[in-house]
N, CA and C of each residue as an Amber inpcrd file, in Angstrom:
protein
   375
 -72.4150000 -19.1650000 -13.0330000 -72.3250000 -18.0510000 -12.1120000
 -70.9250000 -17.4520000 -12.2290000 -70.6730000 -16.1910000 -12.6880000
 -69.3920000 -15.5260000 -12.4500000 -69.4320000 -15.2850000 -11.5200000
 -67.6430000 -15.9400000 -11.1440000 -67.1680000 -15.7700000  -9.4820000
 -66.5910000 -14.1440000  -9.0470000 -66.3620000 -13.6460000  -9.8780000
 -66.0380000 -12.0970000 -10.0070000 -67.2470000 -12.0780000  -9.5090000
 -68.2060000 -12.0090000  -9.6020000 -69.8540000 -11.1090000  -9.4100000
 -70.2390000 -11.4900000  -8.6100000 -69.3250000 -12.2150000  -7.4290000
 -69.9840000 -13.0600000  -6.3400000 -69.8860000 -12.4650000  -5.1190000
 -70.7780000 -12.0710000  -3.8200000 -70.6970000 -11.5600000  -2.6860000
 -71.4750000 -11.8250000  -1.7190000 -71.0740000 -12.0420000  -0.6780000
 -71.3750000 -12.6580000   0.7180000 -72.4900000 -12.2060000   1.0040000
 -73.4800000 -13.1400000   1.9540000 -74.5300000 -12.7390000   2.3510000
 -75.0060000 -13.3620000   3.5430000 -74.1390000 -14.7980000   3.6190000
 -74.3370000 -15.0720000   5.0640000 -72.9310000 -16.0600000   5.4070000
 -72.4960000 -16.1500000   6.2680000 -71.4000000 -16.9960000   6.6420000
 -72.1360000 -17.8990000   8.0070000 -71.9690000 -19.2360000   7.8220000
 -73.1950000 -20.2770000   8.4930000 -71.8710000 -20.8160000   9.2530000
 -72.0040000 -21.4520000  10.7070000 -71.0770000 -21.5490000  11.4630000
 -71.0460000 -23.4400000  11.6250000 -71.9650000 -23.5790000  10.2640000
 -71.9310000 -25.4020000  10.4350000 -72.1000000 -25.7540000   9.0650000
 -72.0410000 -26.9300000   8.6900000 -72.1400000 -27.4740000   7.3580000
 -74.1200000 -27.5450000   7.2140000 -74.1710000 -28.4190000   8.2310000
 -76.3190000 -28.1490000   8.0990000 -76.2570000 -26.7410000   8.2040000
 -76.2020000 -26.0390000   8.9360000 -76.5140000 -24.6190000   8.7980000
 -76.5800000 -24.1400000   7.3040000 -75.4180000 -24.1830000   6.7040000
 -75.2090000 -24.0670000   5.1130000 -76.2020000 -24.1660000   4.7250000
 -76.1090000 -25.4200000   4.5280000 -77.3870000 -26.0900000   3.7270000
 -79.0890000 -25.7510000   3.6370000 -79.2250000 -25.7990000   4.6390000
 -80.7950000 -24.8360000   5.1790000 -80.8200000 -23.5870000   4.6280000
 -79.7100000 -23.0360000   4.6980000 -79.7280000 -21.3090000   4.3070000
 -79.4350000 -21.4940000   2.6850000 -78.8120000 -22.3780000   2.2470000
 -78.4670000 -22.9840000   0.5480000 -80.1110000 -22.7990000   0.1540000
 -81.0500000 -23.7290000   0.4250000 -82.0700000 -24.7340000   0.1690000
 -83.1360000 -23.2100000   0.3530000 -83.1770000 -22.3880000   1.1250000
 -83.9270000 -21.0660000   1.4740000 -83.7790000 -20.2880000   0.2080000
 -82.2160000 -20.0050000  -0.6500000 -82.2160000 -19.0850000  -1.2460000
 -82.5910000 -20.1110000  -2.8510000 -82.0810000 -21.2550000  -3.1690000
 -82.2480000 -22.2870000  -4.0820000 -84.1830000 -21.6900000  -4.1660000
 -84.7020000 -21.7560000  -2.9870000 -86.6100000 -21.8510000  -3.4420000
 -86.9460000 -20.8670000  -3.6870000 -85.8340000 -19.2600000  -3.0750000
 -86.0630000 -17.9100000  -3.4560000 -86.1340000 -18.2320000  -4.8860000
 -85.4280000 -18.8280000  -5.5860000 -85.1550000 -18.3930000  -7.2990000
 -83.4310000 -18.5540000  -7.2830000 -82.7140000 -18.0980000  -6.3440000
 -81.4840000 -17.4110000  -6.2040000 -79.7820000 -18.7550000  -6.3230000
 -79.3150000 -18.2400000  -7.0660000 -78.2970000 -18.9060000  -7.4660000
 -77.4920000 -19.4610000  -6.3840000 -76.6000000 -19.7790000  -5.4130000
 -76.0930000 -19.5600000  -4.5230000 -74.6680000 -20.4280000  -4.3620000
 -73.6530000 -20.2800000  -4.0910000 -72.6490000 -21.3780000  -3.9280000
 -71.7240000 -21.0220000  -2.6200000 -71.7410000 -22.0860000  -2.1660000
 -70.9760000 -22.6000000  -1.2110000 -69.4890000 -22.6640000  -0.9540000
 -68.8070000 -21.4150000   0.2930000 -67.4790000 -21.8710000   0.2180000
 -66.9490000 -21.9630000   1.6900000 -65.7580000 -22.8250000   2.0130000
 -65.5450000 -23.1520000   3.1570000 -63.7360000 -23.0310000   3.1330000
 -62.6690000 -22.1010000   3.8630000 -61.6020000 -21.4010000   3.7110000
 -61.3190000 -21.6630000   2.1480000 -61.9650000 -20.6340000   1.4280000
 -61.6200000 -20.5360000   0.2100000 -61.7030000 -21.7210000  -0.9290000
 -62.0530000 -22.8830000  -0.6410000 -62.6130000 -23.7390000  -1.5190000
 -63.6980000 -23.9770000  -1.6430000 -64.4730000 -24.0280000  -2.9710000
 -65.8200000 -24.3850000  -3.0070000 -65.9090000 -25.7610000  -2.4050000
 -67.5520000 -26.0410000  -1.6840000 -67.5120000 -26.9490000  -1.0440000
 -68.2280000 -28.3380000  -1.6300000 -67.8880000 -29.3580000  -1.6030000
 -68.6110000 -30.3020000  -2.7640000 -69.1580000 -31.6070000  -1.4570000
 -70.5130000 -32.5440000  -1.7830000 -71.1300000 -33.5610000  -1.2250000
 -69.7130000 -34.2970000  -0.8440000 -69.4510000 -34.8630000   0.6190000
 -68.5330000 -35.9840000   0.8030000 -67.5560000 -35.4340000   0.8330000
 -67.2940000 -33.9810000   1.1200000 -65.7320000 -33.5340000   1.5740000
 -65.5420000 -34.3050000   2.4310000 -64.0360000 -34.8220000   2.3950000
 -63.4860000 -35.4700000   3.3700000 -62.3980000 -34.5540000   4.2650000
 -62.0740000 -33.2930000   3.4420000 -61.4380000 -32.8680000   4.4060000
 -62.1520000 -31.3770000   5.2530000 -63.1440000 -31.9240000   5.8530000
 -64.0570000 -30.7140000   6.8430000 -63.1800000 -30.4600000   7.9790000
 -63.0670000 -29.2270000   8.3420000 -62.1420000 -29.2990000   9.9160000
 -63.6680000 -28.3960000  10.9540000 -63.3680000 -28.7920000  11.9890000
 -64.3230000 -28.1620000  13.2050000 -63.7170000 -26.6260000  13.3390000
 -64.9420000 -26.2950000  13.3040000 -65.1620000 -24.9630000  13.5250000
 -64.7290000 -23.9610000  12.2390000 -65.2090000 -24.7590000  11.4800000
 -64.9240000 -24.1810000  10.1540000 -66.5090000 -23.2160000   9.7710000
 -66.2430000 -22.2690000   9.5320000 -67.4590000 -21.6290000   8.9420000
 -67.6390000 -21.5550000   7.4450000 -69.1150000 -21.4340000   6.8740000
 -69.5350000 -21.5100000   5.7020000 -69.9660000 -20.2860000   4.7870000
 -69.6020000 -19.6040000   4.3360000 -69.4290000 -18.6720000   3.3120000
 -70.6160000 -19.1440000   1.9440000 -71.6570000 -18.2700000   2.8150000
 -72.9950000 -18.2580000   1.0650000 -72.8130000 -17.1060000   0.7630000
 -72.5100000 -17.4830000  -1.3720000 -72.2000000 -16.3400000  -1.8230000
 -73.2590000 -16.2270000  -3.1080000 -73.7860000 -15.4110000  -3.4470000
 -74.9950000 -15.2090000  -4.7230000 -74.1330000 -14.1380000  -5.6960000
 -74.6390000 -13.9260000  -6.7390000 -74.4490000 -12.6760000  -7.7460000
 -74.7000000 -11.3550000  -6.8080000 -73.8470000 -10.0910000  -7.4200000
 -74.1460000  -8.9470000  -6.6710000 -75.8210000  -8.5580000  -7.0570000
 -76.4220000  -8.9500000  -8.4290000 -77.7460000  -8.5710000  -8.6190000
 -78.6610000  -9.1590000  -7.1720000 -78.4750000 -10.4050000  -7.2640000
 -79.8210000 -11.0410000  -5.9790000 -79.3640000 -10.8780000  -4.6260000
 -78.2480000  -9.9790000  -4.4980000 -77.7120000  -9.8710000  -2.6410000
 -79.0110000  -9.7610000  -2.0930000 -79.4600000  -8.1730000  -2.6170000
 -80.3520000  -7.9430000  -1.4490000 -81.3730000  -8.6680000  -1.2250000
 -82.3030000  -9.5210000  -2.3030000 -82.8320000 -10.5960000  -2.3920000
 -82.3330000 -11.4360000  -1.7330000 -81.3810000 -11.9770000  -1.4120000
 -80.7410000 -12.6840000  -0.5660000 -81.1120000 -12.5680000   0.5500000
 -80.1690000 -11.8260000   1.0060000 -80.8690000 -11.3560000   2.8530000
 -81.7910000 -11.2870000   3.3120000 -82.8120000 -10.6540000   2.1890000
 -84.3710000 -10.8990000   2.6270000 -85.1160000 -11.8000000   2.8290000
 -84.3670000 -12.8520000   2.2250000 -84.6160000 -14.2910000   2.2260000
 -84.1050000 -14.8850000   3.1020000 -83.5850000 -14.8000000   3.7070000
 -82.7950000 -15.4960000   4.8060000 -83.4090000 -14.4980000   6.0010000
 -83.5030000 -13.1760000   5.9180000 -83.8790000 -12.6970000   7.3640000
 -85.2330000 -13.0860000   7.2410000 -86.2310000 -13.7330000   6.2900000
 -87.6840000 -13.8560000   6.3480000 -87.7500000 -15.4230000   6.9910000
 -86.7860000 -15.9460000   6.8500000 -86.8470000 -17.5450000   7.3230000
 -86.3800000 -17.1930000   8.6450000 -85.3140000 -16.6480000   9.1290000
 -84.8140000 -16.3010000  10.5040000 -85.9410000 -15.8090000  11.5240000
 -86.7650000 -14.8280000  10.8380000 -88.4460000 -14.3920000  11.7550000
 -89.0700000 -15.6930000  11.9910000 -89.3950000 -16.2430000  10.7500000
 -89.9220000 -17.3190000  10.4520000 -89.7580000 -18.5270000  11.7910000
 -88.6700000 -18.9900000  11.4500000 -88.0880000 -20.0570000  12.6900000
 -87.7430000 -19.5410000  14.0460000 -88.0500000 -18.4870000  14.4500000
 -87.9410000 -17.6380000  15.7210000 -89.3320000 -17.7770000  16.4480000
 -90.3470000 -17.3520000  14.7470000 -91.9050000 -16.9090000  15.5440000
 -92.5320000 -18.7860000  15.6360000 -91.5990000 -19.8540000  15.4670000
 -92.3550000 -21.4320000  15.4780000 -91.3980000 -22.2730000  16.3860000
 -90.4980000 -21.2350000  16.7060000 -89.6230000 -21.8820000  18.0760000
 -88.9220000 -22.8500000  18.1000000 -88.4120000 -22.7040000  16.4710000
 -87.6170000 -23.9590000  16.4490000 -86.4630000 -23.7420000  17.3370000
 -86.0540000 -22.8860000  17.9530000 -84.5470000 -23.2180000  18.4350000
 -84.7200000 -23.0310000  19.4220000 -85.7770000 -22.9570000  20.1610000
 -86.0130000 -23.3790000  21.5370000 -85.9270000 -24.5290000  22.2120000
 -84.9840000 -23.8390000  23.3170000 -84.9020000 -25.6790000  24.2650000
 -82.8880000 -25.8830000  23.4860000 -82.2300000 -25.3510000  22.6540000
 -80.8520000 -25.4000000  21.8650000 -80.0380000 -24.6070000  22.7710000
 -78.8140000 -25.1460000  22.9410000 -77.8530000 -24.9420000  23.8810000
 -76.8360000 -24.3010000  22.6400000 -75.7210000 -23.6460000  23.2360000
 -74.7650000 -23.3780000  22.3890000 -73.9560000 -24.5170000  22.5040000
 -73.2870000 -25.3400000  21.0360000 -72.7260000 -26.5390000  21.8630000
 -70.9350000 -26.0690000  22.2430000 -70.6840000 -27.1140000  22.8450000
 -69.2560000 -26.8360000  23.5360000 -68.4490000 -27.0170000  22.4510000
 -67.3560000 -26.6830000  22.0250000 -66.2070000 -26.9800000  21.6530000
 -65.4940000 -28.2180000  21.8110000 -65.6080000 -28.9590000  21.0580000
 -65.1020000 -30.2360000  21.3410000 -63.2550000 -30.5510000  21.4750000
 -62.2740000 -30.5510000  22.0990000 -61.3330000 -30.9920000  21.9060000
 -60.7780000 -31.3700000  20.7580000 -60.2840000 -30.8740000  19.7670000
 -59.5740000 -31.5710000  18.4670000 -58.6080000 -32.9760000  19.1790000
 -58.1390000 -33.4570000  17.6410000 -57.1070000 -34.5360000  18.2030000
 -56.3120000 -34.2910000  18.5830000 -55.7940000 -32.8640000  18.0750000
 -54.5190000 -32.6960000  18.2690000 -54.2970000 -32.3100000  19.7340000
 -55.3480000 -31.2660000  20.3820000 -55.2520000 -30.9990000  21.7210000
 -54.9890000 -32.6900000  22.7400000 -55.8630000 -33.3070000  22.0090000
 -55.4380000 -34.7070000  23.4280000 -54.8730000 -35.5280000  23.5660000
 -53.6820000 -35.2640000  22.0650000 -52.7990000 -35.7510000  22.2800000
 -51.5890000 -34.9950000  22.8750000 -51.4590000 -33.5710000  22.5590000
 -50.5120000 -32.8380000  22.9760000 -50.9570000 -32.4850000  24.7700000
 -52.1290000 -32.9550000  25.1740000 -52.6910000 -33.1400000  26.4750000
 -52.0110000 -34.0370000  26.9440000 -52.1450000 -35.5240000  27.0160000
 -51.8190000 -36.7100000  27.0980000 -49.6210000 -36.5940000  27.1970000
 -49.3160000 -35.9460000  26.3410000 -48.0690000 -35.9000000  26.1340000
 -47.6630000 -35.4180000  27.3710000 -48.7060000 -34.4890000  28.1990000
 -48.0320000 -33.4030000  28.8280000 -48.0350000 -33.9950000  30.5240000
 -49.4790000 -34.7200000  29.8850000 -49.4050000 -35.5720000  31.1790000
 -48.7060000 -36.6480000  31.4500000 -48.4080000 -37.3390000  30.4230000
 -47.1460000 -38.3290000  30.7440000 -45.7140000 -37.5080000  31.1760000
 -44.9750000 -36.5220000  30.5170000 -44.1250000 -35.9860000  31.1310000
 -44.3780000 -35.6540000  32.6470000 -44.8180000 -34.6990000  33.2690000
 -45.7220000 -34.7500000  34.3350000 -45.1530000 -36.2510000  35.6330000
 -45.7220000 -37.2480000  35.0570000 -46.1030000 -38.0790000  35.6360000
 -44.4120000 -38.8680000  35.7410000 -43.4850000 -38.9510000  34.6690000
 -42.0290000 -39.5670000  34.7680000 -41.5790000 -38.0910000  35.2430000
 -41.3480000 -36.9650000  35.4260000 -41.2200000 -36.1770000  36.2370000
 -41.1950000 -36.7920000  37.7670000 -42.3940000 -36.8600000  38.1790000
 -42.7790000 -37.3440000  39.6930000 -42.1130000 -38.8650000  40.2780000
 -42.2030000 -39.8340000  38.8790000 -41.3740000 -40.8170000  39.3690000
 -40.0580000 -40.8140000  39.9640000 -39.3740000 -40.1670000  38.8470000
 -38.1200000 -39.8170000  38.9680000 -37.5100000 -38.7220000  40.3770000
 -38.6450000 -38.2750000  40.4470000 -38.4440000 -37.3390000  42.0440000
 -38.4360000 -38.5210000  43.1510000 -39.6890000 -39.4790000  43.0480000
 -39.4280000 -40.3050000  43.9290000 -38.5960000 -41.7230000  43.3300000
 -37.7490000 -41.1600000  42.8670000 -36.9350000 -42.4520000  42.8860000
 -35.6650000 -41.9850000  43.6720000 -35.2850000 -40.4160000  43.5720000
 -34.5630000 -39.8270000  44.2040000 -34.5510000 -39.9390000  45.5900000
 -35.8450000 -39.4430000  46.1900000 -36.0590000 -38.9370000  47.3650000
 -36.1290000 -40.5830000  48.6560000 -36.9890000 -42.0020000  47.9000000
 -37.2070000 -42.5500000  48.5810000 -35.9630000 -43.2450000  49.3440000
 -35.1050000 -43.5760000  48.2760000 -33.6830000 -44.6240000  49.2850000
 -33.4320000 -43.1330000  50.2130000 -33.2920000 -41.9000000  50.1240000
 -32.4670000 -40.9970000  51.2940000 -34.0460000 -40.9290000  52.7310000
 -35.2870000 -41.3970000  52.3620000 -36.0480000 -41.7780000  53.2000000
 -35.7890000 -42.7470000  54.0950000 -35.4420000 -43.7280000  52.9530000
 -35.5360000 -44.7810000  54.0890000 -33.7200000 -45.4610000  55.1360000
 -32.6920000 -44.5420000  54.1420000 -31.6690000 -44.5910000  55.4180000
 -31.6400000 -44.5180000  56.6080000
């Protein structure tokens, strides 16, 4: 597949998502490859980050073939209800948030000690 000749046709907001929409255009006939911030994406990445979106890209010949293929599965799984009863899911906390959480709450908390370490001996004079 020349990567010059390559153009977007769906950007999937999960790694399964990808894949389903991969496996749709793979049975069209249609070439398709996978990219995730600018690296192609390979089985057993270890370095996936959350909330990373997925970039399906085909030849400029099968775009429109493309889409049609993907908006015929999208009717498809709409009119058999698969995503009925599916929540949008929440945003999960990265690590980094709970630790820079945690940090903030320990400051916080030797803050308050330190107030009452001040305040209690002029209490109890």
């Amino acid at each position: 597949m020349d990567e010059h000749d390559l153009v977007l046709v769906y950007e999937a907001s999960s790694e399964v998502e990808s894949v389903i929409y991969r496996t749709v255009l793979q049975e069209a006939g249609i070439d398709v490859t996978i990219t995730r911030g600018g690296r192609p994406m390979v089985p057993g990445d270890v370095f996936r980050t959350q909330g990373a979106h997925y970039l399906l890209l085909v030849q400029s010949k099968d775009a429109e073939q493309a889409r049609q293929a993907i908006t015929e599965h999208q009717a498809a799984a709409g009119a058999t209800g698969e995503n009925e009863g599916e929540e949008e899911p929440v945003p999960a906390f990265s690590s980094r948030r709970w630790v820079l959480l945690r940090i903030v709450i320990a400051a916080v908390a030797v803050v308050l000690v330190l107030i009452l370490i001040s305040v209690i001996p002029q209490l109890l004079r």
